[in-house]
C-alpha positions in Angstrom: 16.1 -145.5 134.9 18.2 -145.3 131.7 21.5 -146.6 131.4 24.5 -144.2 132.1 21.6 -142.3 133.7 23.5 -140.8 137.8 22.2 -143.1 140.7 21.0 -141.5 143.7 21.6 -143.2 147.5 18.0 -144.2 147.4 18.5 -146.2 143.8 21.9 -147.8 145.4 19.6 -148.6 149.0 16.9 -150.1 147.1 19.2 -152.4 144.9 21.2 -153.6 148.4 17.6 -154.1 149.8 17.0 -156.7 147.4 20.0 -158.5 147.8 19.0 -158.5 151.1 15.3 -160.2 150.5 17.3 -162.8 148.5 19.8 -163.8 150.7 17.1 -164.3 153.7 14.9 -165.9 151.6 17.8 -168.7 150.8 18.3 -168.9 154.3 14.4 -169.8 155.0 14.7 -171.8 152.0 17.5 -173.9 153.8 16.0 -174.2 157.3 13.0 -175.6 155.2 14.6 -177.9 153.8 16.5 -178.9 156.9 13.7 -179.3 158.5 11.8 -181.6 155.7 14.9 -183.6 155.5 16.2 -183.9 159.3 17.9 -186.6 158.7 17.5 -191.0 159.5 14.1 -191.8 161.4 14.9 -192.6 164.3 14.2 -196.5 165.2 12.9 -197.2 168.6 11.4 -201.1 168.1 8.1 -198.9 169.2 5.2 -199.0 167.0 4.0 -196.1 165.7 1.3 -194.3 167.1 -1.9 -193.4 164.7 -1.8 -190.0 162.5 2.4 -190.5 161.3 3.1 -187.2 160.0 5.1 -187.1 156.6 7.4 -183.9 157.0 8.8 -183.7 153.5 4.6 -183.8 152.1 3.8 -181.0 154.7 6.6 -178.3 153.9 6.9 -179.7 150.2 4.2 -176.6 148.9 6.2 -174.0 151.3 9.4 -175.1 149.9 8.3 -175.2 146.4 6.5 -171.4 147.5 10.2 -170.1 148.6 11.9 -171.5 145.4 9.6 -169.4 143.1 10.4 -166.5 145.7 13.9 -167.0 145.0 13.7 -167.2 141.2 11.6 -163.6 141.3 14.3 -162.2 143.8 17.0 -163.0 141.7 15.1 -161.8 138.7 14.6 -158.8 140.1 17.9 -158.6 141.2 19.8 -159.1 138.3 17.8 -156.5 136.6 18.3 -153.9 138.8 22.0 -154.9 139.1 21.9 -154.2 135.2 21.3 -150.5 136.0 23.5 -150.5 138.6 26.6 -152.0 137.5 27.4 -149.6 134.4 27.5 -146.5 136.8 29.8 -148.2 138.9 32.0 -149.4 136.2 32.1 -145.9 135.0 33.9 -144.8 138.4 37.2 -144.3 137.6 39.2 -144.1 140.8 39.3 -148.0 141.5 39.5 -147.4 145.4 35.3 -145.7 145.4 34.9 -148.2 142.7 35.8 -151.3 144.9 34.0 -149.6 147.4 30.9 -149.1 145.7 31.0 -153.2 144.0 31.4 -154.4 147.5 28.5 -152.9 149.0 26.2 -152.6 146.4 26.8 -155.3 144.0 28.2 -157.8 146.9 26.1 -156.9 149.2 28.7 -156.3 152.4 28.0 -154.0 155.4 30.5 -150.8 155.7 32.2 -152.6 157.9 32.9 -155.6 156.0 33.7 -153.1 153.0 36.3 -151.3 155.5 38.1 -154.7 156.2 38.5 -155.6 152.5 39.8 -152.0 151.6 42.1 -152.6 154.7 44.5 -149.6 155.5 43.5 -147.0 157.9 39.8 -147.2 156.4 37.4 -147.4 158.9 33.4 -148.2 158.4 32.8 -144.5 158.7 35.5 -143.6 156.3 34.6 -146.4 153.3 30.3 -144.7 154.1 32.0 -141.1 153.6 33.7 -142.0 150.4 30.9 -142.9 148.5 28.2 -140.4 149.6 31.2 -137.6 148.5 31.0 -139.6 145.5 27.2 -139.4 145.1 27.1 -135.6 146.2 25.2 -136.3 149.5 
């Protein structure tokens, strides 16, 4: 797609779907960690029983596998938000405009995008607004 070329819903979707992929991968990315790294071992006075299990050394290659998913998410993120964020800039009534950074460059449900607008707009109303703008 060329810049300053229209966006369709589908171009805007697929954009927000990878912001998507992104954030749940740093969430995994976390809980992996979290779970490498619980925390102090806990000291009984016991000894330990045969076959100790080093957590960090068993998650270490999924961890290392989720930060190189990150780094191609947000790769492909950033250039897709390269296409994206001329159109948007070239909106000129700054209400769709703030509508249209919030849910496709931010990444927040209608509703969320509703609240910030604040007003009377409603989830429905904030949705309406931009597929007027889009012509759909």
């Amino acid at each position: 797609m060329e810049e300053g070329e229209n966006l369709t819903l589908a171009d805007l979707n697929q954009h927000l779907e990878s912001i998507e992929r992104l954030t749940k991968a740093r969430e995994m990315l976390l809980s992996l960690r979290e779970a490498a790294f619980p925390g102090a071992a806990v000291i009984t006075g016991m000894p330990h029983a045969p076959g100790v299990k080093d957590k960090v050394g068993d998650l270490a290659s999924e961890i290392a596998d989720m930060d190189a998913r990150i780094s191609y998410l947000e790769a492909e993120v950033k250039a897709s938000e390269a296409t994206i964020l001329p159109f948007i800039q070239s909106i000129t009534d700054d209400q769709t405009r703030l509508i249209f950074r919030l849910r496709y460059l931010r990444g927040l449900r209608w509703k969320e995008v509703a609240a910030v607008i604040g007003g009377r707009n409603s989830e429905e109303s904030v949705k309406m607004a931009c597929y007027r703008y889009l012509g759909e």
